[in-house]
PAVEX-44018 format. One record per atom (N, C-alpha, C): residue in one letter; y, x, z. Coordinates in steps of 0.05 Angstrom, whole numbers, plus 5000, padded with zeros to 4 digits. Layout:
// residues N
AYXZ...
//
This chain:
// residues 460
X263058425653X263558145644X264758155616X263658075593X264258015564X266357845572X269057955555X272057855548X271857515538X273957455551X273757095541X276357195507X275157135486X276557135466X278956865466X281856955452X283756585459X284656735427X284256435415X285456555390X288456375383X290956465383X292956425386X294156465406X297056565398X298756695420X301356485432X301156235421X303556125427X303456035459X305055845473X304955765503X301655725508X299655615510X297655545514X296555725508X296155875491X294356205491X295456405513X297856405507X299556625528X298556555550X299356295565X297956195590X296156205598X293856135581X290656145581X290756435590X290856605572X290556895577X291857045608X294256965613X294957105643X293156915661X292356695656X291156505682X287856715679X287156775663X284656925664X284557205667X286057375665X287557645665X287957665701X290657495709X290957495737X288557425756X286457375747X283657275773X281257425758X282857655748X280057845731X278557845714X280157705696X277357715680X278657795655X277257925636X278858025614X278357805586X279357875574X282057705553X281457875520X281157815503X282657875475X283357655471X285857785460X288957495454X288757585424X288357425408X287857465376X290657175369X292857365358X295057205349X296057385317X295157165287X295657275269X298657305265X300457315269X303357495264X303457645279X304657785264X305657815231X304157935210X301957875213X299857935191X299457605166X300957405189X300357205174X303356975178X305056935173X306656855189X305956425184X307756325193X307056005192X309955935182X309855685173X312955515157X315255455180X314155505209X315755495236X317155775242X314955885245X315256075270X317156345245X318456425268X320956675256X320256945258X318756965284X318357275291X314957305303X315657565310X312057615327X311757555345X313857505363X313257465385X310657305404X310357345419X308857105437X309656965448X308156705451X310256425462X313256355443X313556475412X316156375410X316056005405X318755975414X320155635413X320455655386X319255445371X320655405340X322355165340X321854985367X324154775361X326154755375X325854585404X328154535416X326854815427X330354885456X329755045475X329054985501X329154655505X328554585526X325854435535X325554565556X322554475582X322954305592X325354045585X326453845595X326153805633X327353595637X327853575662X326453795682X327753915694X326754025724X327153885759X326553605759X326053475775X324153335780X323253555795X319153425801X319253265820X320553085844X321352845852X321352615836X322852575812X323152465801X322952365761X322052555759X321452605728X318252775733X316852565713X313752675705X313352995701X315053055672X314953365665X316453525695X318353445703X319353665730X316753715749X315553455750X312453535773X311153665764X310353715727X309053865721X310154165721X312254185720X313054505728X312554595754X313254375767X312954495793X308854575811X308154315783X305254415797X304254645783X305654795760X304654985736X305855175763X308955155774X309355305783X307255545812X305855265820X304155335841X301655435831X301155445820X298455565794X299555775778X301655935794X301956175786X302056255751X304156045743X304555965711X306556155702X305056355679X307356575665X309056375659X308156155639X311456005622X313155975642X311855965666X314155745682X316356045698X314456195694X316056385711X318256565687X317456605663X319756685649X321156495638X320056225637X322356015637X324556025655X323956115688X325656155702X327056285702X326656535690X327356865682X329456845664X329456575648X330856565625X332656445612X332156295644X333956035638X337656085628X338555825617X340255745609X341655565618X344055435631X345655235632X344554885619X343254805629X342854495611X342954265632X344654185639X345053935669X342554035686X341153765692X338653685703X336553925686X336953995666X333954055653X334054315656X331454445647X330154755650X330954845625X332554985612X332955065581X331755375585X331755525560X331455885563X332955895532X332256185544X334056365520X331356385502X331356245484X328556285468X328556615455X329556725451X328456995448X327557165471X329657155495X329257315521X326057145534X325656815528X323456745542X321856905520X321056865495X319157055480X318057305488X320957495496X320457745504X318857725519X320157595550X318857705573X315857605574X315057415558X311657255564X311057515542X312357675524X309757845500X309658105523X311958195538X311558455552X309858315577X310658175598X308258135611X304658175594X304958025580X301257985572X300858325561X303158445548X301458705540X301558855554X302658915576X302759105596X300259005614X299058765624X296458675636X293958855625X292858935642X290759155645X288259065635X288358715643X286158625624X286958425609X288358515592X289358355562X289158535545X286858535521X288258565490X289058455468X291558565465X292358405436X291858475413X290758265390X289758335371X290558275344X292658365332X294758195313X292058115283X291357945278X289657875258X289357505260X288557555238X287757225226X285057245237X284057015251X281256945244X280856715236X280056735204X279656595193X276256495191X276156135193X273756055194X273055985224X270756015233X269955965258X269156245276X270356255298X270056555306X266856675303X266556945305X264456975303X261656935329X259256845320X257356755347X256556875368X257457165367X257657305392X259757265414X260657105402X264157085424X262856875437X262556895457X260456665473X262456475492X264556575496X266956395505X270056435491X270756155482X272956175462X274855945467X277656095470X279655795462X280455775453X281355655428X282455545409X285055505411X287155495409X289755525427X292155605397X290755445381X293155565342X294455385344X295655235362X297055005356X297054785337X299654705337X299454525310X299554605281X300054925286X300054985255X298355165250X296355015250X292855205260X292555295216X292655575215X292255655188X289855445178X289655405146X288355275139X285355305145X283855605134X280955645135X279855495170X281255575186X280055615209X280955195215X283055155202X282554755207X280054715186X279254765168X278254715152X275454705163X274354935174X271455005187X271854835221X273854745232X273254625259X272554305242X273854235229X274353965213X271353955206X269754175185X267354165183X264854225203X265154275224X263154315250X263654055267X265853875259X266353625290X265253365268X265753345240X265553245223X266953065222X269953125241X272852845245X274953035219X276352855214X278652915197X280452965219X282253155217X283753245246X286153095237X287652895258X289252685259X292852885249X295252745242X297452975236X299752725241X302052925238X304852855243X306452985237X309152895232X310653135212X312653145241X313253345245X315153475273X317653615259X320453535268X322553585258X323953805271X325554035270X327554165277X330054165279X332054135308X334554145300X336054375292X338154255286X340054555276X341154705297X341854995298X343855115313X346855155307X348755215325X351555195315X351755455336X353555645318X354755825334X357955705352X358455745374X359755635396X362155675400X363256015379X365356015375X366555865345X365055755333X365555555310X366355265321X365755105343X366054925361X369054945365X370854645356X372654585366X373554535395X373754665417X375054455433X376954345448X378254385428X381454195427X379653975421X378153915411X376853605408X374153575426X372953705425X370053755439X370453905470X369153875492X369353855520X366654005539X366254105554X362954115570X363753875582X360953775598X360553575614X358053525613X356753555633X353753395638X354253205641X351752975632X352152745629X352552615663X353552445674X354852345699X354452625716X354952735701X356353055719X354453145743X352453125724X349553175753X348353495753X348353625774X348253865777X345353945768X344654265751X342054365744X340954515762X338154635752X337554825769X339355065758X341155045759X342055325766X345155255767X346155025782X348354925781X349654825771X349954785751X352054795728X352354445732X355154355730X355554045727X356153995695X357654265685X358354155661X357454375631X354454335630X352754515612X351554415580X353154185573X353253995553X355654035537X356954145509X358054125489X358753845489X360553665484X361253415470X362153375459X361953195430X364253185411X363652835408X366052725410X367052495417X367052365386X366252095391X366751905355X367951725368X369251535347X371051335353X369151115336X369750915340X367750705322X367850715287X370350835275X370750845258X368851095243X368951325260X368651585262X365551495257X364051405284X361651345281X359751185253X361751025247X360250845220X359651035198X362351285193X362751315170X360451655175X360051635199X357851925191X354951775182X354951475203X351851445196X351651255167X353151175144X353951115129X352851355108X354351575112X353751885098X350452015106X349951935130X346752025139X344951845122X344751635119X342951425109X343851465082X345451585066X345551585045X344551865028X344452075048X344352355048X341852345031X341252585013X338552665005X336852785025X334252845031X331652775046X330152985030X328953225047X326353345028X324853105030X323353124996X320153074992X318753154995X317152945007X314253025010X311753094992X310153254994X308553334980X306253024984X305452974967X302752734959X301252744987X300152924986X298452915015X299052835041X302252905040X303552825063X303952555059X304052455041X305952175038X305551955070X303252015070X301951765095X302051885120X302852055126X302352255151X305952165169X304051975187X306651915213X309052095232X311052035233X312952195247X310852105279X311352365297X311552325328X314152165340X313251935352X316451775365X317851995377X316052195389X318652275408X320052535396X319952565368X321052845358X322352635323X323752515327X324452285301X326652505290X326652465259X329152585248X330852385255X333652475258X335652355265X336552065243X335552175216X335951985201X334251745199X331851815207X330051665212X329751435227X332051465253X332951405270X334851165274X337451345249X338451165243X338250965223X336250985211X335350735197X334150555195X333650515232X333050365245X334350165260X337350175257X339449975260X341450135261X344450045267X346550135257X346850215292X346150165307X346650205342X344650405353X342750475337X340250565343X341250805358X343051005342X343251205355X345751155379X347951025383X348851015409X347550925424X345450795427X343150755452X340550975446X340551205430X339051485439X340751715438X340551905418X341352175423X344152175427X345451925417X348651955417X349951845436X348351665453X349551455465X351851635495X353151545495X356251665505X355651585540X354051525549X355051335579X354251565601X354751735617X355851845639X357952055628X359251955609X361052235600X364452165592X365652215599X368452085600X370352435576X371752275567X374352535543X375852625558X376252745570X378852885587X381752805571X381352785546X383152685529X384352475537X383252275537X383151905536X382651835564X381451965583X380451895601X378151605601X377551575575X375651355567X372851505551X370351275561X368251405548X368651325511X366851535500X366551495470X365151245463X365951135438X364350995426X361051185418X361051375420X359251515413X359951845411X357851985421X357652145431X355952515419X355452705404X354152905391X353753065420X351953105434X351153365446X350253525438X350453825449X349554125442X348554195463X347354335469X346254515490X345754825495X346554965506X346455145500X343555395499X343055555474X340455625459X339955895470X341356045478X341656335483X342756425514X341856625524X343756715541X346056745548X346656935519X349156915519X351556755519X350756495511X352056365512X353556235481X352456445461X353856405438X353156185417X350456125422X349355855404X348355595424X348655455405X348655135417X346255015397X343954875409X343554695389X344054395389X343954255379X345553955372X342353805387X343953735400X340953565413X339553305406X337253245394X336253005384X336853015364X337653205347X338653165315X336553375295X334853335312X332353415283X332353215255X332353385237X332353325213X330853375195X330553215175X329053265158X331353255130X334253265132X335953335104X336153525100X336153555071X336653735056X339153985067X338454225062X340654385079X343354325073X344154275049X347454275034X347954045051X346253915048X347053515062X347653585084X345753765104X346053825133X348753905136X349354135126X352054235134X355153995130X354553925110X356653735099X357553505120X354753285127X355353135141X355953275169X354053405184X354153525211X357553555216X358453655193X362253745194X363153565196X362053295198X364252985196X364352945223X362453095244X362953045281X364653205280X367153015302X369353125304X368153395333X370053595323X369253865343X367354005333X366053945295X364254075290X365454105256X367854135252X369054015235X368754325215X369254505233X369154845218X365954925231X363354865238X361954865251X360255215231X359555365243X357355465229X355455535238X353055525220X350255385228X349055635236X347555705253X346055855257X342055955243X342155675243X339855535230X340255245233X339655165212X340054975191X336954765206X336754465200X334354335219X332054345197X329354215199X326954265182X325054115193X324154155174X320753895183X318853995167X316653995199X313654115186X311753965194X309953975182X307353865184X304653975207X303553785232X302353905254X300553665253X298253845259X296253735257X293953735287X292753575299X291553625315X289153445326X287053445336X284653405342X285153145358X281452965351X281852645353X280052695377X282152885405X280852955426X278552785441X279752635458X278552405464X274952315450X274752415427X272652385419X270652705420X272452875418X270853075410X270753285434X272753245465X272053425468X271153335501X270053485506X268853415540X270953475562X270253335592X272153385606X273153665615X272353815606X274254075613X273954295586X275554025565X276154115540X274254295528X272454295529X269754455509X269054245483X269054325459X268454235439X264854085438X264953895437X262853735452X259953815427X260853895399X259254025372X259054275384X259554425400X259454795396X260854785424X259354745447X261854745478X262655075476X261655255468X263155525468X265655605462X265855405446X269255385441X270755255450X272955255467X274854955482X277355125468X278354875473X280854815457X283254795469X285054905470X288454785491X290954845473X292754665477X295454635468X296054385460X297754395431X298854185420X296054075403X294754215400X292954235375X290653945385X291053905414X288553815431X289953495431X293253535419X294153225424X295453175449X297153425459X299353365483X301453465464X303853315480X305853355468X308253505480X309453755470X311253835487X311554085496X313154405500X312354575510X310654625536X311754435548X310554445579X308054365584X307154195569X304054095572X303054235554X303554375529X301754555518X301754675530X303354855550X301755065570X300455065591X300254815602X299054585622X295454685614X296154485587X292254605585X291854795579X293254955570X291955315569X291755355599X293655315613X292355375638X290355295641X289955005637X287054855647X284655095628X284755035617X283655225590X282255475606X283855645610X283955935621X281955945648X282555785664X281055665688X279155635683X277955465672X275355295666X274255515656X274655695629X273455775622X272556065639X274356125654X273856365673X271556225695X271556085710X270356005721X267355965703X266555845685X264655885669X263256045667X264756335657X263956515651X263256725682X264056615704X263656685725X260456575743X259356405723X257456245733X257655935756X260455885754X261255675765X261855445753X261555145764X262054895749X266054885751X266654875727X268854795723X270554575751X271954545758X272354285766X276054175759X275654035747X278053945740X279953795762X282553845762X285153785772X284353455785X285653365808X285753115815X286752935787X286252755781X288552495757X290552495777X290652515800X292652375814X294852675813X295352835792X296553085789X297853075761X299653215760X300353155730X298053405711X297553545720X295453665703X293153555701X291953365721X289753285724X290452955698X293252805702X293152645685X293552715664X294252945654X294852985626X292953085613X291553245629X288053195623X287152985622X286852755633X286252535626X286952385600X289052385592X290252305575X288452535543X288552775552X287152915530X284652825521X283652755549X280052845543X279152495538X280652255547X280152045541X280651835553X280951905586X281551745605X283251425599X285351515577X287451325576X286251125557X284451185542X282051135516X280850865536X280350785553X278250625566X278150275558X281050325555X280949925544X281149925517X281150125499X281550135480X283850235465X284150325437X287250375423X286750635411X288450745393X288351005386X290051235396X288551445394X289651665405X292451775389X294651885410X296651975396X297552195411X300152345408X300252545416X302052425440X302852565460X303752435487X305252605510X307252605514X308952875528X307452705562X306952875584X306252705600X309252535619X307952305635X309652145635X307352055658X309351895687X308351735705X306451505686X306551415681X305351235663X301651265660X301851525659X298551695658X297651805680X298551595707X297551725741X296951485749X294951495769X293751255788X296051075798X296050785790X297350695807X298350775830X300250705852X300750705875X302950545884X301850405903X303750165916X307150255925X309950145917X311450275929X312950225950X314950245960X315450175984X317349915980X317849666003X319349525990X321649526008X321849746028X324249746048X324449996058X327450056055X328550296069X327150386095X328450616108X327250716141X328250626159X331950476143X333050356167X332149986162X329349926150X329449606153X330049406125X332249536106X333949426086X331249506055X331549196050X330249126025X331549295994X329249435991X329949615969X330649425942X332449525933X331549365895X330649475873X330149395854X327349455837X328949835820X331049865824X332050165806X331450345834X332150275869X331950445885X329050385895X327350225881X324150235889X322750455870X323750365839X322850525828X322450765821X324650905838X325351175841X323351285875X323150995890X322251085916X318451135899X318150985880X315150925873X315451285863X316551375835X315851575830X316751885848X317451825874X316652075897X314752045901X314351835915X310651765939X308451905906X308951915877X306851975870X306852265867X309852375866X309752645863X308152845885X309952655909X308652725941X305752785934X304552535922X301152545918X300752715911X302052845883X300352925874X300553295882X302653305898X303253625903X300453675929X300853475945X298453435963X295753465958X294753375938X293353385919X291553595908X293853715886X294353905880X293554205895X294354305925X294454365934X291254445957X289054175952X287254145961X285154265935X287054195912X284754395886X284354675884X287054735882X287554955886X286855195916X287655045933X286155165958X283255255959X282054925946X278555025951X277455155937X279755335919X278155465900X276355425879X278955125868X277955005842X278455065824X276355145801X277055355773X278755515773X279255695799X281055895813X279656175809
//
């Protein structure tokens, strides 16, 4: 059986490649670093995190992305399993030690018997003997090789500028002022009630940082960029706030399940950290991607109280990601609809998020093994979070109309389903304990589901 070529090594290549590796079939993993490095990425690794460290929520009951771990989990998902491997302290959510998760996904894939890795650029369009290919460069797909997909689909590939937050080392952290506490003290997967950094503002405190933020200098943008949209759900902080003077205590700052041990009263406003490492020693500042200037970064960042002597580990940044006007170009089990030899998975395809970029490399990996096996693909139920976030890729959400954007998955992109309007003992639910009863019955669905794809030996 001729090797399925995946060109890129980040989550969605890495994935792609063990989902086709583990059911036999062999693999060249072609990832150019460090022969070529990108304006993100730090090291060689495979799978490294260039932004946040978190796989957000791990409650597949009740949060969209937790169902999707848990259905990645049942699909025998490397991310999900050295995500586990790697984890970190973050309330409710799945965090890792972004170097230890790096490690363990580059030593798994090279130790696999049918994986090779191939450190090189391929630049341009792979060559026509590679008769099955996935595309898998992310959003910071080197130029030649956007340049030649851009000229074979004949679409301009759609972009967004994606921000980085900063790190703070943890013994620099005040806390004689600053506290742990998960937000209303809700336990993680791995216990922890209080896995959240806080540093407390007072109303005064609060005006005079976002006063100094809105005033702060801002890299420029290069000409080309000028018109190229932020993603809502990755905003610079300043961006944010200059969207009203409250903007940020009703997002990244907003103070409400978290009380001062001090005062015994909640903050007017609120700085979270999370913790970045194993060890325990770095934090990054959560929701505070930026796009200021570094001197500005450090300066203001020191006006949150508990961050007053703070030092930076890395400093925040904003880059430019670019990715495909899916929905148009690519078929339902992501094959490039100009050249189906090539399919495509990750960020690059227009999902948003670590977890769903490795979602469709799985999908990716599957389909194309199966393919190459002489079998019809068959794609995931919609009524699954892989099956809707495939939908959402390939066009599904496209049907009444609107433009395509990038999209972390979310209940929002699953079949209706009716919810319940009364307890087991009789008693009329209300619309916060319905809506929580609505998003089980779909998780229920979709594990059920799920379960019937996978069983029958679908793109398995």
């Amino acid at each position: 059986m001729d090797p399925i070529h995946i060109i890129g090594g980040g989550l969605a290549g890495s994935e792609a490649a063990w989902q086709i590796a583990e059911r036999g079939g062999r693999v060249v993993l072609h990832e150019m670093r460090p022969v070529r490095m990108t304006d993100a990425h730090k090291t060689e690794g495979l799978a490294e995190l260039v932004c946040s460290n978190s796989f957000r929520s791990d409650d597949w009951a009740g949060n969209a992305v937790g169902l999707l771990h848990e259905e990645m989990r049942r699909c025998g998902s490397l991310i999900m399993a050295c995500g586990d491997k790697s984890q970190v302290p973050a309330g409710a959510a799945l965090a890792v030690d972004r170097d230890g998760f790096s490690a363990a996904v580059t030593a798994a894939l090279e130790a696999h018997p049918n994986v090779t890795i191939m450190r090189e650029e391929i630049a341009g369009l792979p060559p026509q003997d590679w008769s099955s290919v996935i595309v898998a460069t992310g959003p910071l797909t080197a130029p030649p090789l956007a340049e030649a997909i851009r000229g074979l689909t004949g679409e301009g590939e759609l972009a967004f500028f994606d921000a980085i937050a900063p790190i703070v080392h943890r013994e620099s952290i005040d806390f004689d002022v600053a506290w742990m506490q998960s937000r209303y003290d809700k336990e993680g997967p791995g216990g922890d009630k209080a896995a959240y950094v806080n540093c407390p503002m007072d109303k005064a405190q609060y005006e005079a940082f976002l006063d100094a933020l809105l005033a702060a200098p801002k890299t420029e943008f290069k000409e080309w960029e000028a018109n190229t949209p932020y993603f809502e759900g990755c905003l610079p902080i300043e961006v944010m706030a200059s969207r009203g003077r409250d903007t940020l205590r009703f997002g990244p700052m907003k103070p409400v399940g978290l009380t001062d041990p001090r005062t015994g009263r909640r903050p007017w406003a609120v700085v979270q950290l999370r913790q970045d490492n194993a060890l325990g020693t770095l934090f990054n500042m959560v929701g505070f991607q930026t796009k200021l200037k570094h001197g500005a970064q450090t300066d203001i960042f020191r006006m949150i109280p508990g961050l007053q002597n703070a030092v930076f580990a890395r400093l925040g940044g904003i880059h430019r990601n670019t990715f495909l006007n899916s929905p148009k170009l690519l078929d339902p089990v992501l094959r490039l609809k100009a050249e189906p030899r090539l399919r495509f998975a990750g960020q690059i395809t227009g999902c948003e998020g670590y977890v769903e970029s490795a979602a469709i490399g799985l999908l990716a990996g599957r389909f194309a093994l199966a393919e190459r096996r002489g079998e019809t693909p068959v794609p995931p139920p919609a009524t699954t979070a892989l099956g809707a976030l495939l939908a959402h890729v390939t066009g599904g959400h496209l049907e009444g109309g609107g433009t395509f954007q990038p999209m972390n998955v979310n209940f929002g992109l699953f079949p209706p389903i009716e919810p319940p309007t009364h307890t087991a003992d009789g008693k009329r639910m209300k619309g916060e304990e319905r809506g929580r009863a609505k998003k089980r019955l779909m998780a229920e669905r979709a594990l059920t589901d799920l379960a019937g794809w996978v069983g029958g030996g679908a793109a398995v």
